[in-house]
C-alpha positions as CSV (number, residue, x, y, z in Angstrom):
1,X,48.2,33.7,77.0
2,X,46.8,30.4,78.2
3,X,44.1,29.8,80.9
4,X,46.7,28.8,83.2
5,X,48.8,31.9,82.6
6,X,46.1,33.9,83.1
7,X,45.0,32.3,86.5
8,X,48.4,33.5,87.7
9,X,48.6,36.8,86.8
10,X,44.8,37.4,88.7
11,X,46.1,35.0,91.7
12,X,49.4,37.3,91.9
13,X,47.5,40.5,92.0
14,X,44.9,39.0,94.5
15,X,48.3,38.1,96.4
16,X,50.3,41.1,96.3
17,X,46.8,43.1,97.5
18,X,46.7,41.3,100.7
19,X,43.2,39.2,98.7
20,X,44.6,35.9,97.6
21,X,42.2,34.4,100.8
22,X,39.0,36.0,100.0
23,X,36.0,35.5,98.2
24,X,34.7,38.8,97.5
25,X,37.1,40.5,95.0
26,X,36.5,44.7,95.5
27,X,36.6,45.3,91.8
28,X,35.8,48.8,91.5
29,X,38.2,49.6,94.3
30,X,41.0,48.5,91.7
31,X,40.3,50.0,89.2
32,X,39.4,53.5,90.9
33,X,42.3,53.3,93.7
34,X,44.4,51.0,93.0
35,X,45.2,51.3,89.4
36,X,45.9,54.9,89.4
37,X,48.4,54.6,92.2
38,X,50.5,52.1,90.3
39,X,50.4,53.9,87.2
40,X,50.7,57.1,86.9
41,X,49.4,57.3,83.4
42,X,46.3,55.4,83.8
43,X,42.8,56.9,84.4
44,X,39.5,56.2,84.7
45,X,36.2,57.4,83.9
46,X,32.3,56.9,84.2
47,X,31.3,57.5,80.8
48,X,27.8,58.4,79.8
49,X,25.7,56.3,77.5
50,X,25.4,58.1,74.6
51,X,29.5,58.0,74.8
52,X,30.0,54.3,75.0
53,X,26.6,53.3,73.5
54,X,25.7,49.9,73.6
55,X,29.6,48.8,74.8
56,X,29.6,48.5,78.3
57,X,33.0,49.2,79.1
58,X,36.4,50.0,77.1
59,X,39.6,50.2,77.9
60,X,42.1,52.8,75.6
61,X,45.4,53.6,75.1
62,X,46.7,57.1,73.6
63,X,50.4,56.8,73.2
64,X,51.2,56.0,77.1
65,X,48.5,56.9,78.8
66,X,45.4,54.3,79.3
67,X,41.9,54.4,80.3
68,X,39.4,52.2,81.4
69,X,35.6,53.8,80.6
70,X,32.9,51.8,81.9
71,X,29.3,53.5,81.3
72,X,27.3,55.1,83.7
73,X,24.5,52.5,84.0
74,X,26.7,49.4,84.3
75,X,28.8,51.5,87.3
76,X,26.1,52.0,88.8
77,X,25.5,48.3,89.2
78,X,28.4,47.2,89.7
79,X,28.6,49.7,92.7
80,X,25.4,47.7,93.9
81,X,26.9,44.7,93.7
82,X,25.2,43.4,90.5
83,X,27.5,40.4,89.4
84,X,27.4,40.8,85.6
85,X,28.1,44.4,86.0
86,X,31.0,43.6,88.9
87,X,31.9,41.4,85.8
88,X,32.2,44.1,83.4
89,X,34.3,45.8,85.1
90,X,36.8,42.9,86.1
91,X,37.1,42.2,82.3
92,X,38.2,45.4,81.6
93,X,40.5,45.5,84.2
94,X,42.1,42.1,82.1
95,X,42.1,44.4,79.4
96,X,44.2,46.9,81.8
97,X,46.8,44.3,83.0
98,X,46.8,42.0,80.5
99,X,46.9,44.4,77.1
100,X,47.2,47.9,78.0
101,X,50.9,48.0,77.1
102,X,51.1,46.3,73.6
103,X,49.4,46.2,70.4
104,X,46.7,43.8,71.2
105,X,44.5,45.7,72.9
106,X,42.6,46.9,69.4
107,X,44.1,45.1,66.7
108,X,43.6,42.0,65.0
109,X,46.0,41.5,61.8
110,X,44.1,38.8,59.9
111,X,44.2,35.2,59.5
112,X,42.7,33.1,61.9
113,X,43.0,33.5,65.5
114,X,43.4,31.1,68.2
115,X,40.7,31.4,71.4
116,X,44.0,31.8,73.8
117,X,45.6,34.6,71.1
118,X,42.0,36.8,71.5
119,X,42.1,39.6,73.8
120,X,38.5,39.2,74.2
121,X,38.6,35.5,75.3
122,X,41.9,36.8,77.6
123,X,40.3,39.5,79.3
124,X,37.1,37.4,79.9
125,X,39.2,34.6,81.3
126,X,40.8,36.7,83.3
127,X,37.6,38.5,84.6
128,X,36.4,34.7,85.8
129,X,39.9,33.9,87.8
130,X,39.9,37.3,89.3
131,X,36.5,37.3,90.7
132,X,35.7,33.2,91.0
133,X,39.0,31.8,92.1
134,X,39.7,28.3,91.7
135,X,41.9,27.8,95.1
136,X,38.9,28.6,97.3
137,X,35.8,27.7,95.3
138,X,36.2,23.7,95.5
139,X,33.3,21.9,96.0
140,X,30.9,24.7,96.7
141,X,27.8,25.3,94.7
142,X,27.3,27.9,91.7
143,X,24.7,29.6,93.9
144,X,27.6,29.8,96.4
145,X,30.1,31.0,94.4
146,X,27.9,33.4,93.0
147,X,27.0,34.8,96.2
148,X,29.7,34.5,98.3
149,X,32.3,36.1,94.9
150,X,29.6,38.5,93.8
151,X,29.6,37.2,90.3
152,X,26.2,36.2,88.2
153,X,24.9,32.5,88.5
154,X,26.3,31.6,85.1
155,X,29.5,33.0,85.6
156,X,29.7,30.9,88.7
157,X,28.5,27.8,86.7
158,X,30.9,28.3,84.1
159,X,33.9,29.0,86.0
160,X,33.0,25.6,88.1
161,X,32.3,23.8,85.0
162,X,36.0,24.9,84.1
163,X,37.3,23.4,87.1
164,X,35.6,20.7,87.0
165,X,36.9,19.7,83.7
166,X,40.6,20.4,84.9
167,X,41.2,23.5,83.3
């Protein structure tokens, strides 16, 4: 998927939770209410740190069933309203929407890969439209943005350095 496509799959969910006007994205609400009332096969889990170790979050599949584990310390931020935590989880969530359901969610078959073809790159662009969205950031500073969408100062710049540059 391609930046563009990816903005409108995080402007349709923002849209069709009632949140396509706000700033403030309530991450954590999605993925621990929201999620598992759509989809009855999805869970998810505070994981402890000798479980994830130095990953911050995962998102698995086991045959149908998916589940995003985010560990205890970066929950825990995130809950406070730390951006690059808030982040974390928001990128897994892209991981959720965007991969959950076919095989690129762990697999990479070789050859060289294209930066729109990576689920990483995917799932982090995704985390910046979700949280930073383009419609209602225009013109206001990174320090803005990164209070006002509860995301870190560089992801702020670097989603308005995106825009800036048309993507």
């Amino acid at each position: 998927m391609k930046r563009a496509e990816i903005r409108v799959v995080a402007h349709n969910l923002r849209r069709s939770l009632g949140l396509e006007g706000r700033l403030w994205f309530p991450v954590l609400q999605l993925v621990e209410h929201a999620f598992p009332r759509l989809d009855k096969k999805y869970r998810f889990e505070v994981a402890e740190y000798d479980e994830l170790g130095d990953s911050h979050g995962l998102t698995e599949r086991d045959g149908d069933s998916v589940c995003i584990k985010i560990r205890e310390d970066i929950y825990d931020r995130a809950y406070a309203d730390e951006g690059r935590d808030r982040g974390t989880v928001a990128h897994e969530a892209g991981h959720y929407l965007l991969h959950a359901r076919s095989p690129a969610l762990h697999s990479h078959f070789g050859g060289e890969l294209k930066s729109y073809e990576d689920p990483e790159w995917q799932a982090k662009a995704f985390q910046g439209e979700l949280l930073v969205p383009k419609h209602l950031v225009v013109g206001m500073s990174a320090v803005d943005v990164a209070r006002e969408c509860g995301v870190s100062y560089d992801a702020a710049e670097y989603q308005l350095k995106l825009y800036a540059a048309g993507k």
